[in-house]
N, C-alpha and C positions, 0 to 999 in steps of 0.2 A: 374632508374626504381622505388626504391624506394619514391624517391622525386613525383611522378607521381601519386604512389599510396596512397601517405601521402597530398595532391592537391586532388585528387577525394574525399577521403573521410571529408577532409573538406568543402567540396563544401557541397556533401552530407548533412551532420554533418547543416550546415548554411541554406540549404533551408529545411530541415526537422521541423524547429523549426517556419516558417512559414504557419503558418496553417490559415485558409480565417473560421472569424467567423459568419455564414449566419445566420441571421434573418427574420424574416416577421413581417411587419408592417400594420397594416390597417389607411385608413385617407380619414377622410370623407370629400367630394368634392362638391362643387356646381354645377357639370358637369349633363349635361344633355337627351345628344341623343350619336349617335354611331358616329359623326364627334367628339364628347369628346371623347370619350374611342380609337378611332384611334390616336387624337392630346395629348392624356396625355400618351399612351401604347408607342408609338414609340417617345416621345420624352424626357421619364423618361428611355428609354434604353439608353440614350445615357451617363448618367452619371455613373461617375467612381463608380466602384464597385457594380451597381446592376445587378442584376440577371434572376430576373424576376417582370414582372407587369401586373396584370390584374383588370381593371375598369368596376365593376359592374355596369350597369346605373338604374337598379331599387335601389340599396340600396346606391349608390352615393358612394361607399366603393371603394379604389382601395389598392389592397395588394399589398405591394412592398417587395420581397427577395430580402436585399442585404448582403453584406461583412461589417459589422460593421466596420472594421479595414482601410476600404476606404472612408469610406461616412457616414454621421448620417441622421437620421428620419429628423433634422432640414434643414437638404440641400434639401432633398427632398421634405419636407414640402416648400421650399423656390422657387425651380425648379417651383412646380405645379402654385403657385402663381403668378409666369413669365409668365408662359403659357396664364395669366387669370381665372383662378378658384380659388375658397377659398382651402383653404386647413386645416381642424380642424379649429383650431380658427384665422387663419392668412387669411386675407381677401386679394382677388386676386387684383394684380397690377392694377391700374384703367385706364392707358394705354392698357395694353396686352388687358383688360375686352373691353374694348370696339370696341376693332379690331375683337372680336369674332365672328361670323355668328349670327344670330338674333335668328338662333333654339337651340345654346350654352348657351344663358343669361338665367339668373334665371329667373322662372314664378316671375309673379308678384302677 
């Protein structure tokens, strides 16, 4: 019994020291209409350790909370990029860009 109780509490003891450290980011995007804010919200949830993501399309802003301790700004910055979009200063895949729908590309 003892052995049992000496086993829980370092279970305990080992995921307590675990703690998820959330941040919010913002990063300006090339994105344009609500077919962007649907194809960057549901496909920046898929990556490990975010949180949450919501794509302003007037201010071209999308904030992303995540777990620092899983992911960085630069995965995510690199993710959007995939998708097609610039992301800050890293200009979107010129593949992905061009797969985009004609109402997703930047004005001219």
């Amino acid at each position: 019994m003892k052995k049992l109780i000496i086993l829980i509490a370092l279970i305990l003891m080992a995921f307590s020291g675990v703690k998820a450290q959330i941040i919010e980011a913002k990063i300006k995007t090339s994105g344009q209409c609500e077919h962007c804010k649907e194809t960057i919200e549901k496909n920046l949830r898929f990556e490990k350790g975010v949180k949450k993501v919501n794509f302003d399309i007037e201010s071209h802003i999308v904030r992303v909370k995540f777990d620092q301790k899983k992911t960085t700004i630069q995965t995510i910055q690199i993710d959007i990029t995939k998708l097609g979009y610039d992301a800050d200063s890293l200009p979107a895949d010129p593949i992905a860009y061009e797969n985009l729908n004609a109402c997703c590309k930047k004005q001219k």
